[in-house]
N, C-alpha and C positions, 0 to 999 in steps of 0.2 A: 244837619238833617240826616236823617236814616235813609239811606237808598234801598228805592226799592221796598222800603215797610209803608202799608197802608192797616189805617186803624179806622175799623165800621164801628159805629158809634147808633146802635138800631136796638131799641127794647121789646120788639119781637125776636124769641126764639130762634123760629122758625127763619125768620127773611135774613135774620143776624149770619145763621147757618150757610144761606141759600148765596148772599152777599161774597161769605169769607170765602168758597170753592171758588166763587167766581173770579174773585180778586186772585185765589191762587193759582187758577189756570193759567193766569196770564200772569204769574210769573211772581208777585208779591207775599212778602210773609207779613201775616194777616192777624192781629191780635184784635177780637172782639168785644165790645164794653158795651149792658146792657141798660145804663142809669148814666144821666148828664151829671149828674153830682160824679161822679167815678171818673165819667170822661173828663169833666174837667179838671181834677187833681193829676190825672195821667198825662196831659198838654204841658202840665204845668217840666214834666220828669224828661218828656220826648218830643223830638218834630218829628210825626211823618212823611215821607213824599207825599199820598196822599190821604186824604178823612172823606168816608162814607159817612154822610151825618140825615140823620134821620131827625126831622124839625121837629115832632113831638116825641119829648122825649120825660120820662120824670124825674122831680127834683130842681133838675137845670135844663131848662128847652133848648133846643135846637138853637132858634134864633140867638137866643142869649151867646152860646158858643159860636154862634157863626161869627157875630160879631167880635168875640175876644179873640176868635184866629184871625179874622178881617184887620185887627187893629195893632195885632202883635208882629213887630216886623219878626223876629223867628219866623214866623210861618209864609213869609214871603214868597217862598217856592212850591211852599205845598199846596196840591192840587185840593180842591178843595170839590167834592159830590155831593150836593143835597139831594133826598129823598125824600116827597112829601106825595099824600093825597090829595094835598092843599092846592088848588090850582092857584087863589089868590094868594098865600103865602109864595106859591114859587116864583111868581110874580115881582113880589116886595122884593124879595132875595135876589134873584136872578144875577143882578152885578155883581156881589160879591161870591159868586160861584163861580168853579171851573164848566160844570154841568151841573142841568138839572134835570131830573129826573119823576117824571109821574108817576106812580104807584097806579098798577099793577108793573113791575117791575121783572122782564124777565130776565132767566139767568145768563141768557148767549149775549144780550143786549146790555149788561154790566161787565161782563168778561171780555166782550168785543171795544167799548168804550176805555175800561181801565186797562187793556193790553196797549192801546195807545198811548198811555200816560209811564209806562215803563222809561227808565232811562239805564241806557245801557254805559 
């Protein structure tokens, strides 16, 4: 496992961006992936401590990879963030997450949360 590396896995731009500061404030080196087809070739290369994963995603959804990091012991330690607008999706999920996370998502409220998740 990477310490310390967290991978946002978000196909907006913008929140992709708004994500990776956050995670770096608190302390993570931060590699962004804006297509579930991508993030999941990249699971296949690296574990990160933790994954910002965004449930609708294109290509390869969310759920699809929540599940293959859910199922792959590799990822046993990694913390695992969903972010959805989906309140019934966060629902279904909710077990297999560290957190989860409503959209509108602010940035003190992701950088406060993933500062917890740091291991020293």
């Amino acid at each position: 496992m990477l310490k310390n590396y967290a991978l946002v896995i978000e196909d907006d731009e913008d929140l992709s961006s708004i994500f990776t500061k956050a995670l770096q404030t608190s302390g993570f080196e931060v590699e962004a992936i804006l297509d579930g087809q991508a993030a999941e070739q990249r699971l296949k290369e690296i574990v990160p401590s933790v994954i910002v994963l965004d449930m609708h995603l294109p290509h390869v959804g969310g759920a699809t990879l929540l599940k293959q990091i859910h199922s792959n012991e590799a990822f046993k330690k990694t913390r695992t963030i969903i972010t959805t607008a989906d309140n019934v999706q966060a629902e279904i999920y909710r077990d297999m997450a560290t957190i989860v996370l409503i959209k509108p998502i602010l940035f003190s409220q992701l950088r406060d949360l993933s500062a917890r998740l740091i291991t020293v």
